[in-house]
C-alpha positions as CSV (number, residue, x, y, z in Angstrom):
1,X,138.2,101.7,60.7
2,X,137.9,104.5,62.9
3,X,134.7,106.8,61.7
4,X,134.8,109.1,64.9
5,X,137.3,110.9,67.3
6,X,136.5,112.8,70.4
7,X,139.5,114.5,72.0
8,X,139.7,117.0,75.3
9,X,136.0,117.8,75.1
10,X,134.7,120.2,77.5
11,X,131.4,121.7,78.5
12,X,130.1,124.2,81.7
13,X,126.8,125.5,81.9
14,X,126.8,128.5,84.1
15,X,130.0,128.0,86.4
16,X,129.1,124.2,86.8
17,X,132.0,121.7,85.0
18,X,129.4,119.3,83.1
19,X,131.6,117.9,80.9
20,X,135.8,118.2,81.6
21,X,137.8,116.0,79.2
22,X,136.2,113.2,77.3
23,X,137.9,111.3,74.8
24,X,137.5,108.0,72.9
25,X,136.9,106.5,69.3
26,X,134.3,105.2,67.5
27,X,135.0,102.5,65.1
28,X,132.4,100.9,62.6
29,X,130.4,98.2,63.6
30,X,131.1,99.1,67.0
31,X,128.8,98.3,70.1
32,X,129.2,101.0,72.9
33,X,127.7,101.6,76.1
34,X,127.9,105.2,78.0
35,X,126.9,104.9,81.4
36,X,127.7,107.3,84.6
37,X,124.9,108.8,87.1
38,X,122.1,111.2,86.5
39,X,123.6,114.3,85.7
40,X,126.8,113.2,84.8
41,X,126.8,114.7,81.5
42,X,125.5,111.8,79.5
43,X,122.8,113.2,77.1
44,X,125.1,116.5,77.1
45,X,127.8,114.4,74.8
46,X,124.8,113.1,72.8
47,X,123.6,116.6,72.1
48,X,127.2,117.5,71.4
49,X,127.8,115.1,68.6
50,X,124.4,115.6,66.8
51,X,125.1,119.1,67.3
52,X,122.2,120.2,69.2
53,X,124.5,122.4,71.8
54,X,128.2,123.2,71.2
55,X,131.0,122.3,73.2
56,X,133.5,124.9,74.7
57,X,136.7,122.8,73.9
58,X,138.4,120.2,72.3
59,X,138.1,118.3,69.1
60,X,135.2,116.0,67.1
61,X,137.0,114.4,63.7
62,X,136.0,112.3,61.6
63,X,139.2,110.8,59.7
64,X,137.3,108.9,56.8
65,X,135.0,111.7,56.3
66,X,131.4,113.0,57.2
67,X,129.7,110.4,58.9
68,X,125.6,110.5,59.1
69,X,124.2,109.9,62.9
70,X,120.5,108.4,63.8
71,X,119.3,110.0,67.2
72,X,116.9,108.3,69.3
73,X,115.9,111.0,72.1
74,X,115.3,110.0,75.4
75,X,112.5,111.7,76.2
76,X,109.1,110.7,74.3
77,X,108.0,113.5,73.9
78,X,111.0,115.0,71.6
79,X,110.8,111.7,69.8
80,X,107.6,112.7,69.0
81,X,108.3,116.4,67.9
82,X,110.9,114.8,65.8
83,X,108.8,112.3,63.6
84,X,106.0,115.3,63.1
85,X,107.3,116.1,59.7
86,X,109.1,113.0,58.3
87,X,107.0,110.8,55.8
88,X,105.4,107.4,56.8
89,X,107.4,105.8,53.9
90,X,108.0,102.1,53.2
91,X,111.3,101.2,55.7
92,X,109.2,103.0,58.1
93,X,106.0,101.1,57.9
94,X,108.5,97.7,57.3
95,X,109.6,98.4,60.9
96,X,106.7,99.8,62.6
97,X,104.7,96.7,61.5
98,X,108.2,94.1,63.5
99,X,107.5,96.5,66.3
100,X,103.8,95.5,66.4
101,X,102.3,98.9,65.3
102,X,100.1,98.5,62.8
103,X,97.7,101.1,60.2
104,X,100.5,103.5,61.1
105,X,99.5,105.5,57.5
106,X,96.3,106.1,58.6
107,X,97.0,107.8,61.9
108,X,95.1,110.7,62.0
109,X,96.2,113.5,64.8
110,X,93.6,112.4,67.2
111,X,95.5,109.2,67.2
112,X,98.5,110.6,67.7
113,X,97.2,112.3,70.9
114,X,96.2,109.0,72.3
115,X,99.8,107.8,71.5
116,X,101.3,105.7,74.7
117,X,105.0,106.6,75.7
118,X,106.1,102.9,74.2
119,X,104.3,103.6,70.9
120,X,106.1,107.1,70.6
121,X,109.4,105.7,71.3
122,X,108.9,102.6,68.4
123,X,108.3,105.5,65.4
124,X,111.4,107.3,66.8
125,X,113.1,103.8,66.4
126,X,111.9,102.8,63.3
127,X,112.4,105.8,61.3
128,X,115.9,105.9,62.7
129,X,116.2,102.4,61.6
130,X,114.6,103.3,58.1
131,X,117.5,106.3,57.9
132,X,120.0,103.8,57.1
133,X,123.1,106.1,59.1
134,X,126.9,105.3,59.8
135,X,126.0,105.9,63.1
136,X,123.1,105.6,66.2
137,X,122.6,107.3,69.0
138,X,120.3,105.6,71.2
139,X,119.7,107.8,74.4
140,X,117.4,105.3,76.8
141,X,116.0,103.7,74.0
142,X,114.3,101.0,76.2
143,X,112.4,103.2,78.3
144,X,108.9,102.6,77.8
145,X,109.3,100.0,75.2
146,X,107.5,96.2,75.8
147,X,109.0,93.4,76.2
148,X,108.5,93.0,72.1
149,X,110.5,96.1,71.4
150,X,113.2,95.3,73.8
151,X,113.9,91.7,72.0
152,X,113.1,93.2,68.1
153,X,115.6,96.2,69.2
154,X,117.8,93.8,70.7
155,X,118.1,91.7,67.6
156,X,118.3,94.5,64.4
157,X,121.8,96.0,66.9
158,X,123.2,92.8,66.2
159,X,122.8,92.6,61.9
160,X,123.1,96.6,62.2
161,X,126.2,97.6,59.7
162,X,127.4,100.5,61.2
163,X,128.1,101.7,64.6
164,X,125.9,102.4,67.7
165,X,126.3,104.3,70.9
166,X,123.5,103.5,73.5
167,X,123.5,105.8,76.8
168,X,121.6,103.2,79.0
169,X,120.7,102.1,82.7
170,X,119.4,99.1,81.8
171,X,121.0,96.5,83.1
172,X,119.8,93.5,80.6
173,X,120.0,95.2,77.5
174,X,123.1,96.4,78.0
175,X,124.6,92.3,78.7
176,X,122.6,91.6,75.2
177,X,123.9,94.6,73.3
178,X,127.3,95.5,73.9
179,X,131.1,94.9,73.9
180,X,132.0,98.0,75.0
181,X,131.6,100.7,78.1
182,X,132.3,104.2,78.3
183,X,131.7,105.8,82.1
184,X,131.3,109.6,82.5
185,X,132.3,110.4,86.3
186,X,133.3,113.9,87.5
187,X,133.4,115.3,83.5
188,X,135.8,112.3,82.6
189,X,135.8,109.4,80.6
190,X,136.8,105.6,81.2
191,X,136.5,103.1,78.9
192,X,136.2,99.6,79.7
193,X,135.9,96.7,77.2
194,X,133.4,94.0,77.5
195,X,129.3,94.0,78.4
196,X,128.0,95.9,81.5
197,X,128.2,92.7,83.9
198,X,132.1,93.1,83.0
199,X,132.1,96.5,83.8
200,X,130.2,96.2,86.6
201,X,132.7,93.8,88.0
202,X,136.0,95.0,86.6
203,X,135.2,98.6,88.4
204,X,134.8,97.1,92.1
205,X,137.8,95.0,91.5
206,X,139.9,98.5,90.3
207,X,137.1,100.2,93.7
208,X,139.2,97.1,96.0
209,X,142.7,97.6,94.5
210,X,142.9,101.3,94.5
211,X,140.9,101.0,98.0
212,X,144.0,98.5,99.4
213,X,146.7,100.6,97.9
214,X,145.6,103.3,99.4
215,X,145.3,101.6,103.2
216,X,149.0,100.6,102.5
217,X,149.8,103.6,101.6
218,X,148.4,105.3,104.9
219,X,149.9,102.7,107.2
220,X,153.8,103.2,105.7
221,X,152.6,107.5,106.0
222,X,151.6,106.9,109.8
223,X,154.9,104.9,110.4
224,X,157.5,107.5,108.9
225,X,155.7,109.9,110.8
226,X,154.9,108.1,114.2
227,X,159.4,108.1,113.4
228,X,159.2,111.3,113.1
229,X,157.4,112.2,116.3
230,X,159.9,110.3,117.8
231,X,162.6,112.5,116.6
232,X,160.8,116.0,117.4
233,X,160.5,114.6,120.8
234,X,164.5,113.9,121.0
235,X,165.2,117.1,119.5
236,X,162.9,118.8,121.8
237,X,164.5,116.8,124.8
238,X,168.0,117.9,123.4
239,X,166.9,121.2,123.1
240,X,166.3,121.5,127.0
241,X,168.5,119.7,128.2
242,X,171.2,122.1,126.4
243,X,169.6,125.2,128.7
244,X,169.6,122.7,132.0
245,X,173.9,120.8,131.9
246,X,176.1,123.0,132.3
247,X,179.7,122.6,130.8
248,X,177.5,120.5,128.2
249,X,175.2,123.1,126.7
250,X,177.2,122.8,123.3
251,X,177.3,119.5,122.9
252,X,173.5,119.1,123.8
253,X,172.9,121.9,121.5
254,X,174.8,119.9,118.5
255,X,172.9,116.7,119.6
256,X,169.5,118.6,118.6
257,X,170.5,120.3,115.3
258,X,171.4,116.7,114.0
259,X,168.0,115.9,115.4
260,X,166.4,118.5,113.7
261,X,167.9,118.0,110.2
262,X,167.0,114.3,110.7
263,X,163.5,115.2,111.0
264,X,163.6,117.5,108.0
265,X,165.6,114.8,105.8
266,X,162.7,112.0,106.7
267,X,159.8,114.9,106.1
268,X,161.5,115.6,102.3
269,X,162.2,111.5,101.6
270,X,158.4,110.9,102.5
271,X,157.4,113.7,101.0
272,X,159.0,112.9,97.3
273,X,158.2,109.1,98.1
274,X,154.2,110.2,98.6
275,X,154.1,112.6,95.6
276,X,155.9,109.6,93.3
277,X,153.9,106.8,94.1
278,X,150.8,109.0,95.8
279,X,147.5,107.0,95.4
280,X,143.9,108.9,95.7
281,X,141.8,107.6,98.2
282,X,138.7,106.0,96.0
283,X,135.6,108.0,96.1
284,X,133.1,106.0,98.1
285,X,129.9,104.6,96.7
286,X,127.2,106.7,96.4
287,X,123.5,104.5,98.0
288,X,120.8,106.9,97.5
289,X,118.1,106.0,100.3
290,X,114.3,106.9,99.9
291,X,112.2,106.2,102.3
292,X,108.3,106.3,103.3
293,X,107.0,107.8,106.4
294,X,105.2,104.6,107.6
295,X,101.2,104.6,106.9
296,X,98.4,103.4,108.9
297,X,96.7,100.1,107.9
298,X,93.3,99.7,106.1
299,X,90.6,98.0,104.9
300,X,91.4,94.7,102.6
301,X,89.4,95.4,99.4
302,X,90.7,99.3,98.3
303,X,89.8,99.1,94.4
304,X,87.7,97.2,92.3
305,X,86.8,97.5,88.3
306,X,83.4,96.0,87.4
307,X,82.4,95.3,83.4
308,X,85.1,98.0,82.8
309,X,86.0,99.5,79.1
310,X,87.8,102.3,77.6
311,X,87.4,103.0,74.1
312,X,88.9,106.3,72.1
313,X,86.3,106.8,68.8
314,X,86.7,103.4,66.8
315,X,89.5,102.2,69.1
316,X,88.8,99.6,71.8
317,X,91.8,99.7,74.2
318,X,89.9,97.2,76.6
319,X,86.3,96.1,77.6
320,X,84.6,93.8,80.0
321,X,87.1,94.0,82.4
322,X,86.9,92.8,86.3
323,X,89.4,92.8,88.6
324,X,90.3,94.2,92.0
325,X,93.1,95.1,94.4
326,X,93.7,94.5,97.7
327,X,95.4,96.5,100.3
328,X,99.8,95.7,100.9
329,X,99.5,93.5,97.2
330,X,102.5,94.4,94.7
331,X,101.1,94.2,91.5
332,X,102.6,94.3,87.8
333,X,100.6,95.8,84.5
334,X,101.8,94.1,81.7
335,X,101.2,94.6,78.3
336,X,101.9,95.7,75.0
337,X,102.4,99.4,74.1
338,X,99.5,101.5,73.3
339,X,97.4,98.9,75.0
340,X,95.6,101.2,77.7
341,X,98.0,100.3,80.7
342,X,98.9,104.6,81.1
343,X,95.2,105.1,80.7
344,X,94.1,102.8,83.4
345,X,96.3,104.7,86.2
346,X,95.0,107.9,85.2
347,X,91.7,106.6,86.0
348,X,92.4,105.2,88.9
349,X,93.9,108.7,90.2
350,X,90.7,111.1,88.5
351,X,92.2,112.1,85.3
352,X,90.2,109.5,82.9
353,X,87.0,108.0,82.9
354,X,86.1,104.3,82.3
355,X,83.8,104.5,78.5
356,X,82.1,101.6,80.2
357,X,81.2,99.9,83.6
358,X,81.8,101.4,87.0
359,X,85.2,102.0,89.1
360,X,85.2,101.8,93.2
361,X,87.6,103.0,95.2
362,X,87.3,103.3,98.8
363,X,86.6,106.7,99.8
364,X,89.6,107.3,102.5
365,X,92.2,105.9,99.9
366,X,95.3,108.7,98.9
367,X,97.2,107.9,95.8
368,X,100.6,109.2,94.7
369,X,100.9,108.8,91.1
370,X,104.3,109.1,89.6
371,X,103.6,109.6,85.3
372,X,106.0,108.2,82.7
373,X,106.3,112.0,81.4
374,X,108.9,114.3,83.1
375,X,108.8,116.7,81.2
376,X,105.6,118.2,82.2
377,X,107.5,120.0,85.0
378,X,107.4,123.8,85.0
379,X,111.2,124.3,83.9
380,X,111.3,127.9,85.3
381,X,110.6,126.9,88.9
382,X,113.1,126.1,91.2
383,X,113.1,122.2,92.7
384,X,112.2,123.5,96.5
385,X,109.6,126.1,94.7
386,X,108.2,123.0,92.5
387,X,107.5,121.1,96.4
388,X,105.9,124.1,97.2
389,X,107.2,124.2,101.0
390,X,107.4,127.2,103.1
391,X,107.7,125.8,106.6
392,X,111.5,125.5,107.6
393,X,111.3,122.2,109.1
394,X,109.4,120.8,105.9
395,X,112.4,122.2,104.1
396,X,115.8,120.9,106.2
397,X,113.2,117.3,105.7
398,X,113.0,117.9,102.4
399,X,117.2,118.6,101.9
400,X,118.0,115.6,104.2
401,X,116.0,113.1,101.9
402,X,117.5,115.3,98.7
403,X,121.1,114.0,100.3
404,X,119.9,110.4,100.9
405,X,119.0,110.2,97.1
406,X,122.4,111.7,96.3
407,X,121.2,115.0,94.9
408,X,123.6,117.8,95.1
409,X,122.5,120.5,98.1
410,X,123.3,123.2,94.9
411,X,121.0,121.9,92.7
412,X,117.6,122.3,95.3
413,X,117.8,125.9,94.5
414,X,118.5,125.3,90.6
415,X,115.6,125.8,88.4
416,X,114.3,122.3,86.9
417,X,115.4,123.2,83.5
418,X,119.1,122.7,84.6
419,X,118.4,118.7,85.7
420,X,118.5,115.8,83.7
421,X,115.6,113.4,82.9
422,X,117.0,111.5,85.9
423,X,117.4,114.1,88.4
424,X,114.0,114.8,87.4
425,X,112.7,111.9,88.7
426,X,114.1,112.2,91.7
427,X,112.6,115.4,92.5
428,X,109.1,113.8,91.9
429,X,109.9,110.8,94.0
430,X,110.7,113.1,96.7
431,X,107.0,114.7,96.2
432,X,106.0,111.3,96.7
433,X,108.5,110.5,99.6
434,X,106.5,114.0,101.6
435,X,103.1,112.8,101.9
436,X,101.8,109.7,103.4
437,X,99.8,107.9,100.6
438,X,98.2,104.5,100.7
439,X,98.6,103.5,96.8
440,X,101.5,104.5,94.3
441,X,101.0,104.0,91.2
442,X,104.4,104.2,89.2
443,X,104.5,104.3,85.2
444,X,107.5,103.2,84.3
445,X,109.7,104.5,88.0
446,X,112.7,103.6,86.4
447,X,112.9,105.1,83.8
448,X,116.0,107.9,83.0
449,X,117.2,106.6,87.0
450,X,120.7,105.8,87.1
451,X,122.1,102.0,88.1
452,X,122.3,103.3,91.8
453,X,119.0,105.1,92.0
454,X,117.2,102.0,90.6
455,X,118.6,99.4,93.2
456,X,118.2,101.9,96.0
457,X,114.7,102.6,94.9
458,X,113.8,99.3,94.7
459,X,115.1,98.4,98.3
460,X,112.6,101.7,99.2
461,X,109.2,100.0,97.7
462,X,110.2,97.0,99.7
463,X,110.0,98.8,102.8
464,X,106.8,100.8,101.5
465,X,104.0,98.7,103.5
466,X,100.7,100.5,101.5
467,X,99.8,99.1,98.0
468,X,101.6,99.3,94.6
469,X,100.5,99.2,91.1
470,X,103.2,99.6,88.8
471,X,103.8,99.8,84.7
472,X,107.5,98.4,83.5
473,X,109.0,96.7,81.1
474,X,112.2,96.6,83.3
475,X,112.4,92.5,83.8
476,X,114.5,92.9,87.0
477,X,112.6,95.4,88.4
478,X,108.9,93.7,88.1
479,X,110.5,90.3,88.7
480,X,112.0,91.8,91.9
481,X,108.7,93.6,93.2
482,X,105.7,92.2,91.9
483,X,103.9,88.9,92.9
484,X,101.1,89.6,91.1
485,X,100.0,90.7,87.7
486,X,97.4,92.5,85.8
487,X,97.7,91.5,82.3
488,X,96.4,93.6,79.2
489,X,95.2,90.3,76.5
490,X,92.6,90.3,74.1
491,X,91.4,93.8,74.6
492,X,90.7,92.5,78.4
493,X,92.2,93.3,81.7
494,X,92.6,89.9,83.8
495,X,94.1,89.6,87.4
496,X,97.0,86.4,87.4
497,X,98.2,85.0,90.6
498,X,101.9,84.9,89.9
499,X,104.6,86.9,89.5
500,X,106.3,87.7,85.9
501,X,108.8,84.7,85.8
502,X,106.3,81.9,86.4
503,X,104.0,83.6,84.1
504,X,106.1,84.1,81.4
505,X,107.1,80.3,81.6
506,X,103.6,79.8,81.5
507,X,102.6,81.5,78.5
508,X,105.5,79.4,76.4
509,X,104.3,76.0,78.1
510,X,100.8,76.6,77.4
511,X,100.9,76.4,73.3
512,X,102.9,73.5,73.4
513,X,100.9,71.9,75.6
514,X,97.5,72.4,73.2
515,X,99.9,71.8,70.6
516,X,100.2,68.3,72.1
517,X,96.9,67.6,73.2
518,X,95.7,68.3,69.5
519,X,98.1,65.8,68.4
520,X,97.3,63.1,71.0
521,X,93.8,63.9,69.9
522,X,94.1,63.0,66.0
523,X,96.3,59.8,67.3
524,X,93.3,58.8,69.1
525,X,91.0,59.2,66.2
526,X,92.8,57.4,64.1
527,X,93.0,54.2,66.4
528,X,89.0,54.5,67.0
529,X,88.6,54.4,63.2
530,X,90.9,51.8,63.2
531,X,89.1,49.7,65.9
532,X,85.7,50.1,64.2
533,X,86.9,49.1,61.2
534,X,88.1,45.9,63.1
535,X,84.6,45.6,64.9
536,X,82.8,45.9,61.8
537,X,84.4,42.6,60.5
538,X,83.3,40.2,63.7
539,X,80.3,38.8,65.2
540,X,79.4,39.3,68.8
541,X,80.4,35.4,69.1
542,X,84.1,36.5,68.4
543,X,86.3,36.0,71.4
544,X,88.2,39.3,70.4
545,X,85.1,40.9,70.1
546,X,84.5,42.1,74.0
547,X,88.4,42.6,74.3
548,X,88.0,45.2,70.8
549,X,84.7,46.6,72.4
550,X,86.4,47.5,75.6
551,X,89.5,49.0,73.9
552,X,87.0,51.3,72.1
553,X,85.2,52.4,75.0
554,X,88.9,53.3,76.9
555,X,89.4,55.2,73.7
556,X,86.3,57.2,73.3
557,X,87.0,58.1,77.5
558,X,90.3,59.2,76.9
559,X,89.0,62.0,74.2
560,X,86.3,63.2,76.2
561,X,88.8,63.5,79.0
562,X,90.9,65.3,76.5
């Protein structure tokens, strides 16, 4: 049953075409997916539907009547704002509990300052959840949620009665979620059915057909006119030999007028034939590059936490903590939300303090830090006022690496206000991109980049030879960069010598294991019992005394051992 209709819908801000003629149905229980590049007018059509902005054309029905619609905003920060004023009722708590918050009643504001982006992002959810709508916008609902969020939000989409719409760039969740994908490119929409890995590849097979049609097309153009060219230079022969032979001048002169309307006859037949059967050259892939100005190598040891603890009033986010970082090392922070892993970069970078033990940092290190939050830009500046260059050749740099990352030249001049979450992010990777630091510190880099960005982004931090220490919860992106890991467990921070894969597997092999060895160990109490009880019935004179008395002592090694 169809619940929602979008027809012709059309949106400009300023004289820019955002949106130009979007159109496509929602049914109930359906699973949708609305991808398309930063920019692309994404979010717009979210806003547009939950009536936020209004459109300038077209038509929204909804043939079975008034439908209600959940929003889950993609920035945290309007999550938050949102949630201010609704009541921590039951559902709420139900859901905030699966999510792994707990004591969520008894927030008082000072906790809710301290709130991580993850934590912000799980209320949003779960009082969306607890609204019980005919329909769920999810705008990047994955950004900044653990690994925990991802699978819980992952499993209540698939018992969820009504319909959802998720506007997404990640890759994984997007495979688990949905059967259908809705691309927004230059203001229109396409919709293609199955999950984003059958997008991904139904789109380069219609890239390669419409990409050979086109070559075909351009080799029968080039031969009708190579034909042609033949002809004007007949006619043009014609032409003077009709001034040169005389008695013949008329007949010459006849011999290039048939000439002429030849050419004219072949120009309108491949003409019509071109216009009929005319096929658009594809638009080429856009590969945003970034890249590093190369740095200077330094000394191995760069940071190092001793006995280190941060604590907010009552709440312990971590304590006794040691670990260090060396310089070139990729390094993950994993952990849940609201577990301290925002914190610890701002102290690394100046902005927080450790409650407890001491921080070293060698004294000639520069960090760029890139925060979670992007919307703690100054909206009213421009994105070449917001790098503050003045010097011309800082600014053509600053436009050439603007055009590798696939930034429009119109937009450097546009105040920040007009960019999306994703073009936002951009502009402060480019901040990033000018100066030549030694440590980046990334909190969740990925997030609100489109598909393109994140790959070409990732192919930039492999080239990056200084240090990283990076906050994610994208799997392919930390399984991709990071060899090493700083894990968040049991209120401590603790330095594992593997990458998020092998650790993973680690963790699930590790409880079974115990699991096992606890087992083995009551099997192996049970047969000593068993063999003292035999023991206890012979004399030392028994022949199967010794034989018992050795079987013990193997027994009574093997559970030390264990």
């Amino acid at each position: 049953m169809t619940i929602l209709k979008l027809s012709g819908i059309h949106k400009i801000y300023g004289d820019k075409v955002i949106l130009n003629h979007i159109e496509f149905d929602v049914q109930r229980g359906d699973r949708i997916g609305i991808v398309g590049n930063n920019g692309a007018g994404k979010t717009t059509i979210a806003n547009i539907l939950t009536g936020k902005i209004e459109m300038d054309k077209g038509n929204i029905e909804m043939p079975n009547g008034p439908i209600s619609i959940g929003y889950v905003k993609q920035s945290a920060e309007d999550a938050l704002l949102d949630l201010e004023n609704a009541m921590i009722a039951g559902d709420i708590l139900e859901q905030t509990s699966q999510l792994g918050l707990t004591k969520v009643q008894s927030w008082d504001d000072n906790r809710g300052a301290h709130l991580s982006g993850g934590e912000k992002t799980k209320l949003s959810l779960a009082k969306v959840w607890a609204s019980k709508s005919d329909l769920l916008l999810l705008d990047e609902p994955t950004n900044h949620l653990d690994f925990k969020g991802v699978e819980w939000l992952i499993e209540e989409m698939k018992v969820f009665p009504g319909a959802i719409i998720v506007i997404s760039h990640d890759r994984y969740f997007l495979d688990q979620t949905v059967s259908q994908i809705i691309e927004i490119e230059d203001g229109e929409s396409f919709i293609y059915q199955g999950n984003y890995t059958h997008f991904y590849k139904e789109k380069e097979r219609l890239y390669q057909s419409q990409l050979h049609h086109y070559d075909m097309q351009q080799k029968h153009k080039d031969k009708i006119e190579n034909q042609m060219s033949n002809l004007q230079n007949w006619s043009d022969k014609a032409h003077r030999q009709s001034t040169k032979q005389e008695g013949f001048k008329e007949f010459y002169r006849v011999k290039a007028k048939k000439m002429d309307k030849q050419i004219k006859s072949k120009m309108k037949r491949l003409e019509k034939e071109l216009e009929k059967n005319k096929v658009e050259k594809p638009k080429e892939k856009e590969e945003p590059q970034f890249h590093f100005k190369p740095i200077k190598k330094r000394g191995k040891r760069i940071v190092e936490v001793k006995n280190g603890g941060i604590s907010f009033g009552e709440r312990l986010l971590f304590h006794k903590s040691h670990f260090y970082v060396t310089f070139g090392e990729r390094i993950g922070i994993l952990g849940e939300n609201g577990c301290g892993k925002t914190t610890l970069l701002r102290v690394l970078t100046g902005e927080s303090e450790l409650s407890a033990g001491e921080l070293w940092k060698s004294h000639s290190l520069k960090i760029g830090y890139l925060s979670q939050d992007v919307t703690d830009l100054d909206e009213t500046m421009t994105t070449l006022g917001y790098l503050g260059l003045t010097v011309k050749n800082e600014i053509s740099g600053a436009r050439t690496i603007f055009a590798n990352i696939g930034f429009n030249a119109d937009k450097i001049n546009q105040p920040i206000s007009s960019l999306s979450l994703g073009e936002r992010t951009r502009v402060k990777l480019v901040k990033l991109l000018l100066d030549e630091v030694d440590l980046l510190l990334l909190d969740e880099p990925t997030n609100h980049l489109d598909l393109a960005s994140r790959e070409s982004f990732e192919k930039m931090l492999q080239s990056f030879d200084g240090t990283i220490l990076t906050v994610s919860h994208d799997y392919y992106f930390l399984e991709k960069m990071c060899d090493k890991l700083l894990v968040f467990e049991n209120h401590k921070i603790k330095r594992v010598e593997m990458g998020l894969g092998e650790y993973q597997q680690r963790v699930q092999i590790e409880p079974v294991a115990e699991q096992n060895k606890e087992e083995e160990k009551l099997l192996i109490d049970n047969e000593i019992s068993a063999t003292i009880g035999q023991l206890s019935l012979l004399t030392r004179d028994d022949p199967k005394y010794n034989e018992l008395d050795k079987k013990l002592l193997d027994l009574m090694k093997k559970k030390r051992e264990l």
